[in-house]
N, C-alpha and C positions, 0 to 999 in steps of 0.2 A: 406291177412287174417284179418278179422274182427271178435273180439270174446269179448263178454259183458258176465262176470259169475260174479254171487253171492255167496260169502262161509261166511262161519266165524268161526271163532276160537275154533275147538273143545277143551274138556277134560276141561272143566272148570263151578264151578258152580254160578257163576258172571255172572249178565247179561253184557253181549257184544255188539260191533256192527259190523252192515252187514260191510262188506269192496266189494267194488265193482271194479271189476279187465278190463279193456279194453283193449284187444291184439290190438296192431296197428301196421302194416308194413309201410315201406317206402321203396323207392327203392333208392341206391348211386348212383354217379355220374359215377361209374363203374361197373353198373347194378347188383348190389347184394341187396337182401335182408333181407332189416332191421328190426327187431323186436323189438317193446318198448311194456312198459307195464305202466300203470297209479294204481294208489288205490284209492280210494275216498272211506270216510264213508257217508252211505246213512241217517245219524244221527238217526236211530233207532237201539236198541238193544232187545234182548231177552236171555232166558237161552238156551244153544244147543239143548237140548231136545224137542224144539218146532220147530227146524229146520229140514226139510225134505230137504233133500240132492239132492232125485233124481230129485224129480221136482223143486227146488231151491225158495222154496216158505216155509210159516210161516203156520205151523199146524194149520188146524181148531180148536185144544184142546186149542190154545193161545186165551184170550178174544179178544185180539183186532186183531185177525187173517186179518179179512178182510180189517181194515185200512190201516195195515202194507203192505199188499198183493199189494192194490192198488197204495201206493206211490212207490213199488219199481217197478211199474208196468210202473206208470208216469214217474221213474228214467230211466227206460231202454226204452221207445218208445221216449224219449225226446234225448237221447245218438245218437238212430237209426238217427231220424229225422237229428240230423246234418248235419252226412255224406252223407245223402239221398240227404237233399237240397243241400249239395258242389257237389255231383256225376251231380246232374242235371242243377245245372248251370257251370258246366265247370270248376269249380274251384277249385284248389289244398289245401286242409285240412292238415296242418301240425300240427301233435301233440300237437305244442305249442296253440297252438288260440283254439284246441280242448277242451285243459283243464282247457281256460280262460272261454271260454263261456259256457262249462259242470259248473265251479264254482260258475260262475254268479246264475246261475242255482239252486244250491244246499243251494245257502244262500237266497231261497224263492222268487227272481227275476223270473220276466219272459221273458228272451229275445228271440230275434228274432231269430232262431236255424243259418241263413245263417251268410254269415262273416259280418264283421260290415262297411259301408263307413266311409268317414276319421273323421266325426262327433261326430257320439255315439262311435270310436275305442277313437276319443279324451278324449272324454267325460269318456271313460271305464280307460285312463292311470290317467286322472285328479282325479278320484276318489277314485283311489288306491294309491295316493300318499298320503304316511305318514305324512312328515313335510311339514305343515301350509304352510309354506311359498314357498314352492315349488308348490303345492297347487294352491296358492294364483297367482302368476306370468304364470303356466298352465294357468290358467281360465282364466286370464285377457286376452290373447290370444284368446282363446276359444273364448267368447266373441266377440271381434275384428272381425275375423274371419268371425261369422256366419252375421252381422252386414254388414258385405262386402259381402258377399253373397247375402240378403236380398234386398241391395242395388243396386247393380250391376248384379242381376239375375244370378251370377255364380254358376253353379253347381257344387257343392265340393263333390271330391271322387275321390280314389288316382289317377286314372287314368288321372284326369282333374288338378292333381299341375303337369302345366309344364311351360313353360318359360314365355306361355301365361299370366297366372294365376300369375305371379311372376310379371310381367308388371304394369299387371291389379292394385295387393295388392299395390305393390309400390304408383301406381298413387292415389289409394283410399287412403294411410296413408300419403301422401303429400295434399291431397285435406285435411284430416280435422286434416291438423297442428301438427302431430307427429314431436316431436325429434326427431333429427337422432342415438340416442339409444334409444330410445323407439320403431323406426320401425327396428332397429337394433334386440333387442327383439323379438319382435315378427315373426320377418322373422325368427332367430336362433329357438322357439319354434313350427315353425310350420315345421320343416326340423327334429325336434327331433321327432315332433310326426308322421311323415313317415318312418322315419330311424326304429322309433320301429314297425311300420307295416311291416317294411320290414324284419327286424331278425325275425319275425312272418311270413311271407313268404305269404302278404296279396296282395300284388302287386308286378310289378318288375319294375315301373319308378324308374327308374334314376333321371330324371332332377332335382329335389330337391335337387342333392351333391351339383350341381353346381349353386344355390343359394348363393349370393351376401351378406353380415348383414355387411356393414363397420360402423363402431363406428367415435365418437368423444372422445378426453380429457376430463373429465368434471374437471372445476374450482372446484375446492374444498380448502376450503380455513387453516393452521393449524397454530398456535399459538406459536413467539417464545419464550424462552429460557425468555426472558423479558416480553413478555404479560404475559407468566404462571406466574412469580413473582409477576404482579401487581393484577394477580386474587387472588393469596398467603396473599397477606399485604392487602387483602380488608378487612377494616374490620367491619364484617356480625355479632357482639355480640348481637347485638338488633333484629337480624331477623334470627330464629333457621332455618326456612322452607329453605333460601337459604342458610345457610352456610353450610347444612349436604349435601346439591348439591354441592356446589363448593369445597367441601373437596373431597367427592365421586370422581368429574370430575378428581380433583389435580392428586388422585390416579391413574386413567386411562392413564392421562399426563406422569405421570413419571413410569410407567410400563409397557406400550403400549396393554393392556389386551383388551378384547371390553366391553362392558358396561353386557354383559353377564356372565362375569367372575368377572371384578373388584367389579361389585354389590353384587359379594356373598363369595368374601375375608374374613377368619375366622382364628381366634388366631391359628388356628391348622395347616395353610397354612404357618405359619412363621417357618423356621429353622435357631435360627442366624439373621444373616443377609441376609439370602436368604428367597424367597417366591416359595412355591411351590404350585401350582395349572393344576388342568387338566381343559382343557378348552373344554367347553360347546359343538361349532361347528367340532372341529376334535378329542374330544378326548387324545387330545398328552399331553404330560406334560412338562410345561416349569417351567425355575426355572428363575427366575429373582432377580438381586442383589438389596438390597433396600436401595433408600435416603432418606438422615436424615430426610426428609421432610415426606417423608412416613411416617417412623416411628414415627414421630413427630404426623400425623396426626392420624394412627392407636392407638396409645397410648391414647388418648383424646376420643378414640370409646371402650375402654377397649380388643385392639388389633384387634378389627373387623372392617371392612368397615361399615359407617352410613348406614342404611337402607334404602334402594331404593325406589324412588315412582317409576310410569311405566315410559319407555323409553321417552315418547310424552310427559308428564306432566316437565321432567325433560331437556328437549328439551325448551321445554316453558321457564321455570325457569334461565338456561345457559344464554338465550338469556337476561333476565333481570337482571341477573348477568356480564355479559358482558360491558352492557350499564354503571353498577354504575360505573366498574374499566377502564371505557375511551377507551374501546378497538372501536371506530368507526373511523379507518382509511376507504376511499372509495374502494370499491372495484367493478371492472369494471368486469361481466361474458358476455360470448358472445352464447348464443345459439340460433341452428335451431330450427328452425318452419314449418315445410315443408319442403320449396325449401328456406324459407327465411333465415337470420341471422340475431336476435334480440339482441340489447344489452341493458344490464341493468345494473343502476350503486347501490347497497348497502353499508350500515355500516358493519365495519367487524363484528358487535357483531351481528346481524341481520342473518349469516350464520353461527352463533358456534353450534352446534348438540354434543352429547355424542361421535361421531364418531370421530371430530375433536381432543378427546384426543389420540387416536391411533396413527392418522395422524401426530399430533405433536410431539408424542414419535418419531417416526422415521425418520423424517424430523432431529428434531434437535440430534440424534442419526448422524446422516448421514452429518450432518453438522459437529459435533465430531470429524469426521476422524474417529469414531469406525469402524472395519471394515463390511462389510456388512455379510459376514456370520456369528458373531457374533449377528446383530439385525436381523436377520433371524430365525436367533434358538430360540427370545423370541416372534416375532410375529409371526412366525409359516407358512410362506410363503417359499414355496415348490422351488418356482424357482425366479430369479433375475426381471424376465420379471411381475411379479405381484409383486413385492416389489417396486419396483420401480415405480410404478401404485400410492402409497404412498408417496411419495417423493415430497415436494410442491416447492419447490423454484423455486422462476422465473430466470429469466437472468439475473438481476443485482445482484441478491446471488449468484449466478454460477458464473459472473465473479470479485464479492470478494472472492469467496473461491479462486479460481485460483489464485489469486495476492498472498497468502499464500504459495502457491508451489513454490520450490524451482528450476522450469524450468522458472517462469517466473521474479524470481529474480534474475540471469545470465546476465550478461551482452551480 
């Protein structure tokens, strides 16, 4: 049963708008039949008095009778058309994809009524993503992708991601020098954007579960317990621009907050000795107990965190802040290039970023002996297997903490 009606909201003398109702069956897996229904406003209104009920159309007595008449005319041959074109290519129309491409629709686009290949479905998830930065890492994809296509003549559509096409990507993102997280990336974002055609019931390949994304460790480098003191005792009286950065960082260091929180720290986040703030990315609310240093430093900002420049500017700044307080021990990162492994040797100050003050809250947390689900509850890391992700210490900190333990002081 396929049924498109127009009503609207009797007994009222407020203009209103058309709501447009689409019956759509489906059948279960135990051959019964299913009945859903959709609403959609056809974004026009009028007073009921100009609505004729039987023929479900907009009285000639309305002035703009005939505009109105004709869009919901456009709305309902446009509905039809869908299903017309999925009836005649063989292909299964489920409610969901129905009322994605009915939307598209509705907000003045004009797309193609048939389902979408895995291109413009990509192109349709990347656009309806909220946050930026999600956004931002889609597209890059996206991108890649059609580039490889372009390149390699391969036709993309779901039907064609299979082991084949997983070969093929591979070989292209080793030909032009990917990380092995960066093709890691993008192998996982091109398996999310089938996996969502797939709860959409756009295709039924498979082979995409079993799609490969192994990662690498990345060096990430974090600050301890004694660099942060000598970033502490720098002293930055003659130069305002970086010491309200290296105060800011300080804060981050001994909070483990991200730069997204610690940046926007305010007298009203203090209780006591504790700091209470809801953070930015999840929401949650942690409480974190604060040192004297903190408060040392909040006190000098009249209880607030100094005022932030952007993330990148202050990126900038860390790194020349770094330099004055001597922090350039060498530091040796190893990364792929392809197929290759390229090593590069830096100054540690050369790799300090805002992030690394997280890093080092929980490093040297963890170096403590605090126990880990106590620095879990203030960085906000759900499972041990991501906290630990955080955790920088090479093997020779590992095997000083151990001399500490009292198995390896036993005779």
């Amino acid at each position: 049963m396929w049924v498109i009606n127009l009503c609207v909201v009797p007994k009222t003398e407020t203009p209103i708008e058309f709501v447009i109702q689409f019956g759509y069956s489906e059948t279960s897996e135990s051959g019964k039949k299913l009945y859903k229904k959709i609403k959609r406003s056809s974004g026009l209104s009028i007073k009921p008095r100009y609505w004729n009920e039987k023929s479900k159309s907009v009285r000639e007595s309305f002035q703009e009778a005939a505009n109105y008449n004709s869009r919901l005319n456009e709305i309902e041959q446009f509905a039809s058309q869908i299903r017309k074109d999925f009836l005649q290519e063989g292909k299964h129309l489920s409610l969901e994809i129905f009322k994605e491409r009915f939307d598209i629709f509705l907000k003045g686009e004009k797309p193609n009524p048939l389902a979408f290949d895995f291109v413009s479905f990509a192109e349709y998830i990347v656009s309806n993503k909220e946050k930026k930065q999600h956004k931002r890492i889609l597209n890059q994809t996206l991108n890649v992708v059609k580039r490889f296509s372009a390149n390699t003549k391969f036709r993309l559509d779901f039907e064609t991601i299979t082991f084949d096409f997983y070969n093929l990507f591979v070989s292209y993102l080793n030909k032009q020098g990917y990380a092995k997280n960066t093709k890691a990336k993008h192998i996982s974002n091109v398996k999310y954007f089938m996996n969502e055609a797939l709860k959409r019931k756009l295709h039924t390949n498979l082979d995409f579960s079993s799609f490969k994304a192994p990662k690498e460790r990345v060096q990430n480098i974090y600050l301890s317990d004694a660099e942060i003191e000598k970033l502490y005792s720098l002293d930055l009286n003659s130069n305002l621009r970086l010491e309200k950065v290296r105060d800011l960082f300080l804060i981050g260091c001994y909070t483990g907050l991200r730069f997204s929180d610690f940046s926007q720290i305010h007298r009203s986040n203090i209780k006591g000795s504790i700091l209470e703030i809801k953070t930015q990315k999840t929401g949650r609310l942690v409480k974190i107990p604060l040192r004297p240093a903190v408060k040392e430093i909040l006190n000098r900002y009249n209880g607030n965190a100094p005022k932030a420049i952007s993330n990148q500017r202050m990126n900038d700044y860390l790194k020349e802040i770094a330099k004055l307080a001597e922090l350039d021990d060498p530091i040796l990162k190893y990364k792929s290039k392809g197929l290759k492994t390229v090593t590069e040797t830096y100054k540690k100050y050369q790799l300090v970023c805002t992030h690394t003050a997280r890093r080092s809250f929980a490093t040297n947390c963890y170096k403590a002996d605090i126990p880990v689900k106590h620095i879990m509850m203030i960085t906000g890391h759900t499972t041990e297997t991501e906290f630990f992700k955080y955790i920088q210490i090479d093997e020779t900190e590992n095997a000083e903490m151990l001399l500490n333990h009292e198995y390896f002081g036993a005779k």
